[in-house]
N, CA, C and O atoms as a GROMACS GRO file, in nm:
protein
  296
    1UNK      N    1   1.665   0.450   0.701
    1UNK     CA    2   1.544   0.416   0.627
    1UNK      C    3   1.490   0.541   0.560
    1UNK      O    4   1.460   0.642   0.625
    2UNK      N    5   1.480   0.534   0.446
    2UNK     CA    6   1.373   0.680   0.309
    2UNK      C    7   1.263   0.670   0.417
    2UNK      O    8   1.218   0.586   0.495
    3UNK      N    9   1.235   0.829   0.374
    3UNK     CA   10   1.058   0.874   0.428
    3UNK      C   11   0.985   0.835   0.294
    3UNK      O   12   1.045   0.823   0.187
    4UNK      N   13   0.864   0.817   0.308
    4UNK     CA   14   0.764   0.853   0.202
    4UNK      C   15   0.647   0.967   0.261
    4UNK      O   16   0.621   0.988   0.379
    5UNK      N   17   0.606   1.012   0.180
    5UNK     CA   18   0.534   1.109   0.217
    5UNK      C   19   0.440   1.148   0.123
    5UNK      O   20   0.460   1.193   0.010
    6UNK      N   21   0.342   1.127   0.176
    6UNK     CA   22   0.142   1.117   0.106
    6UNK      C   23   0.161   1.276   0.108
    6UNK      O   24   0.246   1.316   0.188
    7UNK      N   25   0.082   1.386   0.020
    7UNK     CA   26   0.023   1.471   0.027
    7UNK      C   27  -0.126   1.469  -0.062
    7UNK      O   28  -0.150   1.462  -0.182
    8UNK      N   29  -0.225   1.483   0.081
    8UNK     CA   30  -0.353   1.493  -0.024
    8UNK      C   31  -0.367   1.611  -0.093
    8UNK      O   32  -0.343   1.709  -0.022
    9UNK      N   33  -0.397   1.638  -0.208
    9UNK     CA   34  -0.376   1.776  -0.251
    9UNK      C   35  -0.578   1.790  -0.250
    9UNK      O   36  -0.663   1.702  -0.261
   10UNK      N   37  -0.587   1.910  -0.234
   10UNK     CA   38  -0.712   2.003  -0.259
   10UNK      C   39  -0.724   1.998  -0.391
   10UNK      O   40  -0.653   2.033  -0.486
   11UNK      N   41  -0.893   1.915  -0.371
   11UNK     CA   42  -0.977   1.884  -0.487
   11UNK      C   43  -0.886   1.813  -0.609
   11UNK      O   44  -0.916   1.850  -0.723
   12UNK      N   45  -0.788   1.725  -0.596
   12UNK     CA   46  -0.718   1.594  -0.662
   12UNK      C   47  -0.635   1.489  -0.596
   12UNK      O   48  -0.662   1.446  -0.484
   13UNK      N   49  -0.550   1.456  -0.657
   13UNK     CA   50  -0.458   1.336  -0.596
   13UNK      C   51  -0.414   1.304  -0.493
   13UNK      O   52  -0.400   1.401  -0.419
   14UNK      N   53  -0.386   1.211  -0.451
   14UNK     CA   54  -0.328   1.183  -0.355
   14UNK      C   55  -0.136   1.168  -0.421
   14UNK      O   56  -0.099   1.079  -0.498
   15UNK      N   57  -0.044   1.278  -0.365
   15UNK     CA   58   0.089   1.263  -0.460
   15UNK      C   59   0.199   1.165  -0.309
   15UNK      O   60   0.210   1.166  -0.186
   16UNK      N   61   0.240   1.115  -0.396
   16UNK     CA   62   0.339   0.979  -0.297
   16UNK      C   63   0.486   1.021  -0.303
   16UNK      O   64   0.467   1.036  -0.423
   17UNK      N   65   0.579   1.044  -0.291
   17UNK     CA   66   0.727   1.073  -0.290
   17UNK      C   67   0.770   0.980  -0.143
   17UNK      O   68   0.722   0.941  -0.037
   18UNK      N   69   0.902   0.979  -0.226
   18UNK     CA   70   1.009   0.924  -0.150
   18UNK      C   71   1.005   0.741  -0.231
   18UNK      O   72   0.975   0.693  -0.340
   19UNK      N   73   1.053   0.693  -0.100
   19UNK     CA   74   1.096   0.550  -0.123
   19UNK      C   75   0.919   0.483  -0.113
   19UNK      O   76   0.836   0.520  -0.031
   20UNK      N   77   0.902   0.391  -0.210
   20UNK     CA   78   0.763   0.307  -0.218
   20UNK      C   79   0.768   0.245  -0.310
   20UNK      O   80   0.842   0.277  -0.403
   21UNK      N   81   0.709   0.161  -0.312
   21UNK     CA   82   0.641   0.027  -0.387
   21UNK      C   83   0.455   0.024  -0.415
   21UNK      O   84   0.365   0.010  -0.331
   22UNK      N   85   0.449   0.035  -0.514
   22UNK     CA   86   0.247  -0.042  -0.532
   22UNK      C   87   0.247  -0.093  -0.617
   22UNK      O   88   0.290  -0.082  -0.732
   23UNK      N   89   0.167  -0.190  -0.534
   23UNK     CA   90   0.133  -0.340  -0.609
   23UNK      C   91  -0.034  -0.379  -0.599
   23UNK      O   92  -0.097  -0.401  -0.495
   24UNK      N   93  -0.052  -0.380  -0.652
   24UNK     CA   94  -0.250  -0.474  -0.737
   24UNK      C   95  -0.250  -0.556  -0.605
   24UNK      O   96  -0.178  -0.570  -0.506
   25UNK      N   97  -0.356  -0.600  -0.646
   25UNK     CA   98  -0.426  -0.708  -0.544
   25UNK      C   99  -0.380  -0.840  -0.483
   25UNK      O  100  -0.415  -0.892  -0.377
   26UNK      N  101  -0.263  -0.898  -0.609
   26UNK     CA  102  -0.228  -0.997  -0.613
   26UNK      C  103  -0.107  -0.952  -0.572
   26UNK      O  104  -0.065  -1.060  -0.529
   27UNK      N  105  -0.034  -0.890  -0.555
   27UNK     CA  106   0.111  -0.842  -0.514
   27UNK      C  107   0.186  -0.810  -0.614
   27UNK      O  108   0.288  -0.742  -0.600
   28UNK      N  109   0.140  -0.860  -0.739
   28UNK     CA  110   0.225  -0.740  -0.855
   28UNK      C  111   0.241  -0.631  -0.843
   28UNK      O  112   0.153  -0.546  -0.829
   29UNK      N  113   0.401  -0.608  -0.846
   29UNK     CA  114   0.438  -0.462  -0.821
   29UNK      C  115   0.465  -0.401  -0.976
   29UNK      O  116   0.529  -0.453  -1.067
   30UNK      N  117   0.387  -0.260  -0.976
   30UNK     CA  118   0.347  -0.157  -1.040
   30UNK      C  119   0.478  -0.072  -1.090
   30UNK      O  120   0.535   0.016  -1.026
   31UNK      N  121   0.528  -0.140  -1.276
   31UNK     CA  122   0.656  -0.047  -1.303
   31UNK      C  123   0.649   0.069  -1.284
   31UNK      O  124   0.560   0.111  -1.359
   32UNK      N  125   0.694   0.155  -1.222
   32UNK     CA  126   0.659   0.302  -1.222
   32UNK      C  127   0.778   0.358  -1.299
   32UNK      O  128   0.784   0.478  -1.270
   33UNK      N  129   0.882   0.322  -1.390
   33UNK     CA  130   0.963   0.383  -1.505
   33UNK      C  131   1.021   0.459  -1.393
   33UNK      O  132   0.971   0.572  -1.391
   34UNK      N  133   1.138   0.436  -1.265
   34UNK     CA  134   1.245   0.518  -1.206
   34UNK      C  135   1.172   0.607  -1.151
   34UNK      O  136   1.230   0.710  -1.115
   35UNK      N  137   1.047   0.599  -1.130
   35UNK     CA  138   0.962   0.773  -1.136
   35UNK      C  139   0.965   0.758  -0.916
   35UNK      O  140   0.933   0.665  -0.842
   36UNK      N  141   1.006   0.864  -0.893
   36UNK     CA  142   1.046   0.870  -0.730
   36UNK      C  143   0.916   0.977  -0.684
   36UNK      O  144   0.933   1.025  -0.571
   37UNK      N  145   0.799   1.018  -0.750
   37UNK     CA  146   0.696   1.067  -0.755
   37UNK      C  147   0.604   1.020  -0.844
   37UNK      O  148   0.622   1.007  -0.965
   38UNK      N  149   0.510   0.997  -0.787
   38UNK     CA  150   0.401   0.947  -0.863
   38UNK      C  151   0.249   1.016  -0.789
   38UNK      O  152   0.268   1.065  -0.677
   39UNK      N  153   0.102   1.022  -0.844
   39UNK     CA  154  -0.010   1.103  -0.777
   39UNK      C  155  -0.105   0.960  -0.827
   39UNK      O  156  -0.106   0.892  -0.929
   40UNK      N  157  -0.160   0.956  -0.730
   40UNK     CA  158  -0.311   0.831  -0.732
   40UNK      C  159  -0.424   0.925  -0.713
   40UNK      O  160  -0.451   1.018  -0.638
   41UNK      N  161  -0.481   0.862  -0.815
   41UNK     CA  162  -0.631   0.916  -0.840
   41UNK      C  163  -0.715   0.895  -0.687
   41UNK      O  164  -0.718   0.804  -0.604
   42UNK      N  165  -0.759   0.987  -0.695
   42UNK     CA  166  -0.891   0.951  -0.582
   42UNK      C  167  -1.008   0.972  -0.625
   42UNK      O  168  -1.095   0.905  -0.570
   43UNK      N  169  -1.054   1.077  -0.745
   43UNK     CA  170  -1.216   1.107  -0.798
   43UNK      C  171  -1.254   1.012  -0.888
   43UNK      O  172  -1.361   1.039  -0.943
   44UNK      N  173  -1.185   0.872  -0.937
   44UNK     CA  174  -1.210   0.748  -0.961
   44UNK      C  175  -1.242   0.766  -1.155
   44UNK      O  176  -1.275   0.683  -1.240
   45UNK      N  177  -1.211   0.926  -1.161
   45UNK     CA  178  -1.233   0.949  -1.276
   45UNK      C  179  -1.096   0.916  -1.389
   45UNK      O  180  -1.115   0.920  -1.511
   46UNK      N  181  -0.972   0.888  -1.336
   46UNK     CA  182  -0.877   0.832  -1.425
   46UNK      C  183  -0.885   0.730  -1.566
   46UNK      O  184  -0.921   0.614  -1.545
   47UNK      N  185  -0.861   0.760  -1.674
   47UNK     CA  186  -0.835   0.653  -1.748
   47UNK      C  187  -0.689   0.576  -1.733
   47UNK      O  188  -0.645   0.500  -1.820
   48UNK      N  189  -0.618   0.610  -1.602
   48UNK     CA  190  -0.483   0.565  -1.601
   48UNK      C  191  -0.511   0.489  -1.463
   48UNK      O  192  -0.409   0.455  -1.404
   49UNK      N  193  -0.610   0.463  -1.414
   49UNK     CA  194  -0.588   0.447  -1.258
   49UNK      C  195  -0.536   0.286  -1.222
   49UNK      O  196  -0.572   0.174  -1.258
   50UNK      N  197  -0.448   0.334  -1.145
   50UNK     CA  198  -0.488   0.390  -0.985
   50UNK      C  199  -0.397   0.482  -1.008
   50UNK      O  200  -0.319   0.505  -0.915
   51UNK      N  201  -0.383   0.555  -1.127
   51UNK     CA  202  -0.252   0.665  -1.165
   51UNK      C  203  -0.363   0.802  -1.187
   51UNK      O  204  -0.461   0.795  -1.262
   52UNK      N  205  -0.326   0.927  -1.104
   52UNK     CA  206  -0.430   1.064  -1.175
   52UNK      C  207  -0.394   1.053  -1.312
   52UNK      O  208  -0.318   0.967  -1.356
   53UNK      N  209  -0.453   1.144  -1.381
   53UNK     CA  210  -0.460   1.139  -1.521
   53UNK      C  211  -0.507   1.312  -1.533
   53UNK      O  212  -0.541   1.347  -1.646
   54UNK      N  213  -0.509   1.372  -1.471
   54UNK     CA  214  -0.615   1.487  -1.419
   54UNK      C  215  -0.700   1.496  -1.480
   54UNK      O  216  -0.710   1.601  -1.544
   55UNK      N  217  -0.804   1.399  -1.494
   55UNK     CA  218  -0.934   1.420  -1.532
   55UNK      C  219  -1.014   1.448  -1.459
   55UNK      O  220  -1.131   1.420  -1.487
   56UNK      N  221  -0.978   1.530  -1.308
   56UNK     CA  222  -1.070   1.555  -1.174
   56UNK      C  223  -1.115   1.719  -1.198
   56UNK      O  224  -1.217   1.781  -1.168
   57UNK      N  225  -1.010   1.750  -1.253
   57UNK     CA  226  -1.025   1.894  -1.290
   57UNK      C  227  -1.156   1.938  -1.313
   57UNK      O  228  -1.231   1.902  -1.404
   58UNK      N  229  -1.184   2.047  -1.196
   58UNK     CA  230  -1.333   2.105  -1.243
   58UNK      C  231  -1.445   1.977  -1.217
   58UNK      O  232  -1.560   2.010  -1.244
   59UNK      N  233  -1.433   1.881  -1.183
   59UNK     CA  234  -1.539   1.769  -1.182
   59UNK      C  235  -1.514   1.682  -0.994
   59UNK      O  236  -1.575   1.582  -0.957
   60UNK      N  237  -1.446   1.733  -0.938
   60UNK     CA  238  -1.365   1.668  -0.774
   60UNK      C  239  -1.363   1.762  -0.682
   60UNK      O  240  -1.274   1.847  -0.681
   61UNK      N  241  -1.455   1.759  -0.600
   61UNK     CA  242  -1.414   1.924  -0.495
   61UNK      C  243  -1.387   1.815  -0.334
   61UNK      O  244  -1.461   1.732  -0.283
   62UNK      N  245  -1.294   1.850  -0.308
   62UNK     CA  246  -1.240   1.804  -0.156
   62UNK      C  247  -1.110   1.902  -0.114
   62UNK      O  248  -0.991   1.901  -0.145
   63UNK      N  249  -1.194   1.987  -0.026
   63UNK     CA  250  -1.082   2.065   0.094
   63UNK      C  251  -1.033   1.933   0.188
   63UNK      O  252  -1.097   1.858   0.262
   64UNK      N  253  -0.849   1.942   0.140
   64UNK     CA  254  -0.767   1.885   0.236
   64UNK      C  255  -0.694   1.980   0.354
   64UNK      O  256  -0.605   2.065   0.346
   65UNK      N  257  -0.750   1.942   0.437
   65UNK     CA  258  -0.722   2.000   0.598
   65UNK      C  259  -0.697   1.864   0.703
   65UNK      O  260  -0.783   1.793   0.754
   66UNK      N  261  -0.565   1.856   0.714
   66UNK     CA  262  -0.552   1.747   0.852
   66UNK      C  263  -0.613   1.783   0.938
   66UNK      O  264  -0.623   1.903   0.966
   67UNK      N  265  -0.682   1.672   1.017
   67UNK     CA  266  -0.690   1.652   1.120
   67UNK      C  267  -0.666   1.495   1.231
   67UNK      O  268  -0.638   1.379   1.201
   68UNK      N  269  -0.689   1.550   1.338
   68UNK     CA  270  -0.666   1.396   1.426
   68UNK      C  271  -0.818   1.289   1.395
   68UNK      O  272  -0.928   1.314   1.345
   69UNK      N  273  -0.768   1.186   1.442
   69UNK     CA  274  -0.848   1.078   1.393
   69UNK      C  275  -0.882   1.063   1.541
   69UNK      O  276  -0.815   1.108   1.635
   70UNK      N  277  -1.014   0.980   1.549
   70UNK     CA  278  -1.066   0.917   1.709
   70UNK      C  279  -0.947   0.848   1.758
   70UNK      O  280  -0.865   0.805   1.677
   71UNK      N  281  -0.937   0.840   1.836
   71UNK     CA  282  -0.870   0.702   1.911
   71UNK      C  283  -0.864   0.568   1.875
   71UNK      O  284  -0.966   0.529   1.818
   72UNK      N  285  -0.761   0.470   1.891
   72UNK     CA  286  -0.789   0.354   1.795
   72UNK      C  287  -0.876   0.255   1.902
   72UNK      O  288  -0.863   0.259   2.025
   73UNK      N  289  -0.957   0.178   1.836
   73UNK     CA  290  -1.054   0.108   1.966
   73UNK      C  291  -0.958  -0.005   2.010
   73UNK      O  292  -0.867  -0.030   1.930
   74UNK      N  293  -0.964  -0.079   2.129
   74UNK     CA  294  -0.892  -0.161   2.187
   74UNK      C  295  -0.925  -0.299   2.116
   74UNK      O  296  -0.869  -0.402   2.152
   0.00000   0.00000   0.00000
């Protein structure tokens, strides 16, 4: 089975690689033109979205630093 692998980047996108699929609300899946990398907007400022566009530039500040999440509730 392909990995995929999210990297949130500092102060923009969220970039996706590997094996994936996105699809809209309705389950239409999203041509992505062969592209095995693609970055989703997160500062909601895209004219391409749910695609970056880098229109965050200078206008999006978020330090990405993992961390652990609570516990999941029962």
């Amino acid at each position: 089975m392909a990995t995929t692998k999210i990297t949130v980047n500092s102060n923009g996108s969220l970039r996706v690689e590997g094996d994936f699929e996105i699809v809209d609300k309705n389950g239409n899946v999203y041509d992505l033109g062969g592209r095995e990398v693609i970055s989703i907007c997160r500062c909601g400022m895209s004219q391409n979205k749910p695609f970056c566009d880098g229109s965050h530039k200078g206008h999006f500040e978020h330090e990405a630093v993992a961390f652990s999440l609570p516990p999941k509730k029962p």
